[in-house]
N, C-alpha and C positions, 0 to 999 in steps of 0.2 A: 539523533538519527538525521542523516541528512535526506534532504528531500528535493525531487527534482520535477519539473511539470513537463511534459513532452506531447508533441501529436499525435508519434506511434510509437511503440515498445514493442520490439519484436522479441519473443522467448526462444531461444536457440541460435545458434551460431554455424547448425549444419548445412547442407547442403540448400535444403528450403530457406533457413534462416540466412543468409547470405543473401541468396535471389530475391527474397523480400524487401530485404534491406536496400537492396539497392534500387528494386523498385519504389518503393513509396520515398525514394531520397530525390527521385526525379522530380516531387514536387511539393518537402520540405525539408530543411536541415534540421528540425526540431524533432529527434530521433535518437533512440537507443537500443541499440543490441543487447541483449542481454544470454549469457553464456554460464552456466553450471559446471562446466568440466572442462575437459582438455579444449582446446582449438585441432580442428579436423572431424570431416567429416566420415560418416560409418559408412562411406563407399572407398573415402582412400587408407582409412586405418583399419577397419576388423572385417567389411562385405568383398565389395566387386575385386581391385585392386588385388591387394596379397593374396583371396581364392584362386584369383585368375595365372599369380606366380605359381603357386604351389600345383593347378593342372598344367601351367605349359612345362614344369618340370616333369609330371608325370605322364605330360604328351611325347616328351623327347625319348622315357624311358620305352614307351610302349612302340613308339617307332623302330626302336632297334631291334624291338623282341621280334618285329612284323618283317624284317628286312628278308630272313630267308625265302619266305615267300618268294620276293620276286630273286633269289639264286645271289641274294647278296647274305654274307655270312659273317659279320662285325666281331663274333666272339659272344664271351661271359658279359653282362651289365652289369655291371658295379656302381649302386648307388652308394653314393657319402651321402650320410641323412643332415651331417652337421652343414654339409658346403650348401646342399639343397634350400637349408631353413636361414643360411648365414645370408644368401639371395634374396628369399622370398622377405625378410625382414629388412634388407640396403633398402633394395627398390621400392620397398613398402614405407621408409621412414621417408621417402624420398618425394614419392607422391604426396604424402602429409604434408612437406614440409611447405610445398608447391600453395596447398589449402592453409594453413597458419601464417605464410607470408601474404597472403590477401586479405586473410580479416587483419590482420597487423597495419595492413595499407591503410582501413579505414581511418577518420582521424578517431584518436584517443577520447578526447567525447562526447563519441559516440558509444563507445564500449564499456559495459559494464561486468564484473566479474561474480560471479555466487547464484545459486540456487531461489528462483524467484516462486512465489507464492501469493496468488490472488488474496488480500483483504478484502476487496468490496471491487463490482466491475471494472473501477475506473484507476483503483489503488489496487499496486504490487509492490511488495518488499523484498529486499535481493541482497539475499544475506547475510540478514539480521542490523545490516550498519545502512541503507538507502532504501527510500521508499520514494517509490514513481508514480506519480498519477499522468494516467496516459488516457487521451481520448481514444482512440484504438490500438486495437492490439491484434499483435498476429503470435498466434502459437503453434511454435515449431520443433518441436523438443523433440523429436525422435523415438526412435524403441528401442527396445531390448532382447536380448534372448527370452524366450517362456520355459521354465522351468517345473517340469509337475515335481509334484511332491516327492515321491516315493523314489525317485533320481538321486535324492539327496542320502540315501543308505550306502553310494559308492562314497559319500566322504572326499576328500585330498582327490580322486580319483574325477570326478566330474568337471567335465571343461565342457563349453561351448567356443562356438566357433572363433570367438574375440580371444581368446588362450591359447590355440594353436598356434595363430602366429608367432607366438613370445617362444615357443619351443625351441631348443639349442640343437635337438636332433630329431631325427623322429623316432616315435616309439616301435615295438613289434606288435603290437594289435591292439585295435578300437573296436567298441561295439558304438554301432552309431545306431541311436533312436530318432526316426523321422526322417524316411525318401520324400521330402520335399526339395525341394528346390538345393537349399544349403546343403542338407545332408548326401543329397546324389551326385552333386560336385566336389564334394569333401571327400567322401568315402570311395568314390570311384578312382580319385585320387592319390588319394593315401596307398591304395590297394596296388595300383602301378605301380609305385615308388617302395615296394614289397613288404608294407605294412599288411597282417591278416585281418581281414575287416568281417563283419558281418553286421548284416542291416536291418533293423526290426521297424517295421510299422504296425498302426492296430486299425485303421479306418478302408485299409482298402485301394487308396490314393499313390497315385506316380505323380512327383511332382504336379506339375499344372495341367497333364494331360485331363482330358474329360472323354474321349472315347473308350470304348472297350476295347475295341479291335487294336488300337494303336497301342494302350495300357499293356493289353497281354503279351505285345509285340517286345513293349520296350521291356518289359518284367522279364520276361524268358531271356532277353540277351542281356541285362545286366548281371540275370544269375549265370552266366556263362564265364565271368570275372569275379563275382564272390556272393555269396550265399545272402538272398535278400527276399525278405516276408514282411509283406503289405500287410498280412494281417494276422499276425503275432499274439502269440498268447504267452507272458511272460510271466511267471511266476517268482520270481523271487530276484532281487538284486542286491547284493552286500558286498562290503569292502574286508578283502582279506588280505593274509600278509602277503600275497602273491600278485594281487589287482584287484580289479572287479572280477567275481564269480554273477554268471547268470543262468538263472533255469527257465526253461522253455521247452515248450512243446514245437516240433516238428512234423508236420506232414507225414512223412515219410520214414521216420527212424523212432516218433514217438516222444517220451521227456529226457530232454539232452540239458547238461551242464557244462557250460565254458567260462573260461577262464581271461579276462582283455586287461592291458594294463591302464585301457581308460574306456571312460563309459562319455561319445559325446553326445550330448543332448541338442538335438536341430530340429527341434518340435513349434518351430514357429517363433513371432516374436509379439511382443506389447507394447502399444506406446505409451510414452513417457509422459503423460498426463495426471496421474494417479499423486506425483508428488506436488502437485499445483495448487491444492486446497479450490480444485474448481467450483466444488462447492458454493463457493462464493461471488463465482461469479455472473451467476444469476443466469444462466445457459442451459436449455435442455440438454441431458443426456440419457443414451440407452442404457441397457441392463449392464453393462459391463463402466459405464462412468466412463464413456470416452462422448464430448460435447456430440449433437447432430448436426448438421452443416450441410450446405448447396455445394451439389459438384460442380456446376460451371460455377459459382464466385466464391466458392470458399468459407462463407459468411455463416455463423450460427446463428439459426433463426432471423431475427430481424435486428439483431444487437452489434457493435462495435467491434465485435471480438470474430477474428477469424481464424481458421486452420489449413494447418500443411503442411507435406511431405509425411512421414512415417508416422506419425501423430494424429494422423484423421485413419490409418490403419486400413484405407481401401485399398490403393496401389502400390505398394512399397517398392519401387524403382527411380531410381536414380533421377530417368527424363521426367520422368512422373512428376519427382517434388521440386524440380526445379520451376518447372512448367505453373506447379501448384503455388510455388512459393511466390513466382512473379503475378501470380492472377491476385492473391490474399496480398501481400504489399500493394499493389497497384489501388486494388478496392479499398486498402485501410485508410492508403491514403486521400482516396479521393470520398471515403463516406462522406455522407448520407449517398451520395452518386455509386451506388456499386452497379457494376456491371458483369455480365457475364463474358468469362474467356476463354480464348480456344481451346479444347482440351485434343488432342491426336488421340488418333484410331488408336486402339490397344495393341501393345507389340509388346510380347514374352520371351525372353530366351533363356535356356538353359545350358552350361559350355558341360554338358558330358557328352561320351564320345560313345555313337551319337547325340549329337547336338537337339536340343527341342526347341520348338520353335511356335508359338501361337499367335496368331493375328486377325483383329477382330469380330467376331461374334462367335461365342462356343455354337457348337451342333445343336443345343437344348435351347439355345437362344434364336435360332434361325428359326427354330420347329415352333417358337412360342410366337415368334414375332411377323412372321412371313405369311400376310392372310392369302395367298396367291400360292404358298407354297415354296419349297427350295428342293434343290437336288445335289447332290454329295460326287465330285470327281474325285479320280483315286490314280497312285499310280507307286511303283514299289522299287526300292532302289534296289532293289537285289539283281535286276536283270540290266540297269541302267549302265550305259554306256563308259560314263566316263568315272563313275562311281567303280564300276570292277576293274576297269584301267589302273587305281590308285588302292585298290583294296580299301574301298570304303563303302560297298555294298549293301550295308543293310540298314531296312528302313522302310516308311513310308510316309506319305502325305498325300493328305484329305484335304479337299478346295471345295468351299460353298458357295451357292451359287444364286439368286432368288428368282423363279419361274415369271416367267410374264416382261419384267423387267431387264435380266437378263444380268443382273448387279452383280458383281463381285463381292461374297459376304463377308469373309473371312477361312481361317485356315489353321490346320493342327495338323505338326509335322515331328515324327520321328526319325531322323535319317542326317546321312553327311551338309558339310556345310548349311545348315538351318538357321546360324547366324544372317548369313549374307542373303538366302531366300525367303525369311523373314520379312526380311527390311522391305527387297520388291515387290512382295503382297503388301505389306503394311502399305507403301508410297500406293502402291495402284487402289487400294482401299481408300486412304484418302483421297484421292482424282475422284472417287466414285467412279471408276473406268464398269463399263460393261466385261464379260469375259470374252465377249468378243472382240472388243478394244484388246483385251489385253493378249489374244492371242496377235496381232497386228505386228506387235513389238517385234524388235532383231532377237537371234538366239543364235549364240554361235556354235557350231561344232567343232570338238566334242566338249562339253561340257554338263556339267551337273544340272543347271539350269533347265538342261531339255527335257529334264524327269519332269517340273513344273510344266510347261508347256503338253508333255502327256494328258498331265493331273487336268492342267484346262479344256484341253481335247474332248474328255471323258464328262467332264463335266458341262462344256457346250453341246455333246451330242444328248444329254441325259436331260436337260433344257428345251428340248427341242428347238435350237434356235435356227436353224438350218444348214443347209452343207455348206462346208468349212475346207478349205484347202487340203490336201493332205502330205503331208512332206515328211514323208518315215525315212529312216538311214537302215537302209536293209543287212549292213554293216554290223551296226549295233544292237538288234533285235528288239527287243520291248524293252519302252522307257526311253527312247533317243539315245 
């Protein structure tokens, strides 16, 4: 077996594993990546990337269906499922290829190929044919789909979201288990692009929402697009010669049986530490065997060994493990000297239509943490100006606020464009801007944006911070 001595060994080659690498290279060349599977990361091969093709195709179809509204009349829509999936899969190899010609750039070695595995803290083997002892180590391995047990009765028929891409066409109908995040981009998706979808959950949960108000909001208008239940009571699932059959109880009509040609499981994912034989590596972990670890430095406990991106299983976003990956490289490589690094305000988005959008402290977290207290601005796109100009209407968003201080806390929004309103709460969250600061700001008419500026309105007068300019468009009624 060959053997190699290194400064740091980073485990992954994703998203995190890249940014680490090239972090702790600023200040040794005595380093090795290490990589178990393909090269490409699970934002340009099976996450953000190819989802994001597969809704802008089902955004284009749902625009045409919307056209008579405004007295334009296109005709019949006619999806081709195979030209739809022959796109989402170019553009998707295409992105990869962007990610595999950069770890390619690295030099050769630095790269290692195979499946690595903790012997003892300091020793890992990657393989079966190279054993590395490495003074630090960052572990970036990523996750996976989570898959319950009883999923596995649909047989042939079960995919997750990493198999839909590979699809030559699309199919006539999915049951999708799990409105989280994945699943409400997927399934709302599919459903546009005239696949029959129906959506089971069992917990209760809308994606990343945490209110009520907003949760029941967006539940009611998803089911207005196809039949979806937070909390599902599913009784049986088998693979027949026909597809998945499933039985369920309804609400409303009582024990119903359907029939999908795939059953997709978007029940959340696991990170990839389980094949690591961490065991060994001498690291605290919790009940589930994923290491413990500092959110500012990434470091478990007080040992050598760091974590990041989808593999420490708190933030699973893109910015997140980049961000993650440069702070755990930077501190591998500068142990014993770790330091803490910037981590950004929290910012959530979800591309269904409407868009979600969260930033900064949930509602449960203002009320825990705010000894002075907070107060909740509100404002509703349904009456909002430029929002019913483009028939995008519906929605709301909720702005917090902290009493005394006057702080900008964060925000949880159901409604148009929440991509882009998103980002200007999050940046103003970061400033730490007051919401009096932030009503200062330009806001141009007519724009969506002026729904926010309501939202702050309602929430500076709810503050009591004092009288506040008032500049209503008597034009556009409630909401700017």
């Amino acid at each position: 077996m060959e053997k190699r001595k290194v400064d740091v060994a980073v485990i992954g080659a994703g998203t995190a594993g890249m940014s680490a690498y090239r972090a702790a290279r600023k200040h040794t060349d005595n380093i090795v990546l290490i990589e178990g599977g393909a090269y490409g990361t699970t934002c340009a091969s099976v996450g953000c990337m190819p989802s994001k093709l597969l809704i802008a195709a089902a955004d284009s179809a749902h625009q045409l269906r919307k056209a008579p509204m405004f007295g334009v009349h296109p005709g019949d829509v006619r999806i081709d499922g195979k030209e739809v999936m022959a796109r989402v899969r170019k553009e998707r190899d295409r992105f990869v290829s962007f990610v595999v010609e950069a770890v390619e750039g690295f030099p050769e070695a630095d790269r290692l190929r195979g499946q690595a595995r903790f012997l003892s803290p300091h020793r890992i083997v990657v393989g079966e044919k190279v054993e590395v002892e490495a003074a630090r180590v960052v572990i970036a391995t990523g996750s996976r789909p989570n898959i319950p047990g009883f999923f596995k009765d649909a047989k042939d028929r079960l995919v997750v979201n990493d198999d839909i891409f590979e699809w030559d066409d699309l199919p006539g109908s999915v049951a999708v288990f799990g409105p989280g995040i994945i699943g409400l981009e997927l399934g709302q998706a599919l459903s546009r692009l005239g696949v029959r979808v129906r959506m089971f959950g069992v917990s209760g949960s809308l994606g990343p929402l945490q209110e009520d108000a907003i949760r029941s909001y967006a539940l009611k208008t998803f089911n207005e697009e196809f039949p979806l239940d937070t909390s599902a009571k599913v009784r049986l699932v088998e693979r027949t010669d026909d597809g998945v059959r499933i039985r369920f109880s309804d609400a409303d009509r009582g024990e119903l049986t359907e029939t999908f040609d795939y059953l997709l499981a978007a029940t959340g994912r696991r990170p990839n530490v389980d094949s690591l034989d961490i065991q060994n590596a001498d690291i605290a972990q919790d009940d589930h065997g994923s290491p413990l670890f500092d959110h500012y430095t990434l470091q478990c406990g007080d040992s050598h060994i760091f974590i990041a991106g989808d593999a420490n299983n708190e933030v699973p976003l893109l910015h997140e493990a980049a961000d993650e990956g440069r702070i755990a490289g930077d501190n591998a490589a500068r142990y014993p000297d770790v330091r803490a690094g910037l981590r950004r305000v929290p910012l959530g988005i979800v591309f269904t239509d409407p868009q979600i959008a969260t930033v900064g402290m949930t509602l449960k977290e203002a009320n825990e943490r705010c000894k002075e207290g907070y107060a909740v601005g509100e404002v509703s796109f349904e009456g909002q100006g430029r929002s019913r100009v483009i028939g995008a209407n519906k929605g709301i968003l909720h702005v917090y606020g902290e009493r005394g201080s006057g702080l900008f806390l964060g925000a949880e929004m159901f409604g148009p464009a929440a991509e882009h309103i998103g980002h200007l709460l999050a940046w103003s969250l970061q400033k730490r801007m007051t919401v009096s600061e932030m009503l200062t700001m330009p806001f141009y008419h007519p724009v969506i944006e002026e729904g926010v500026r309501t939202a702050l309105r309602d929430l500076n007068r709810k503050l009591d911070i004092g009288p506040q300019p008032i500049e209503r468009c008597l034009d556009c009624g409630p909401g700017g």
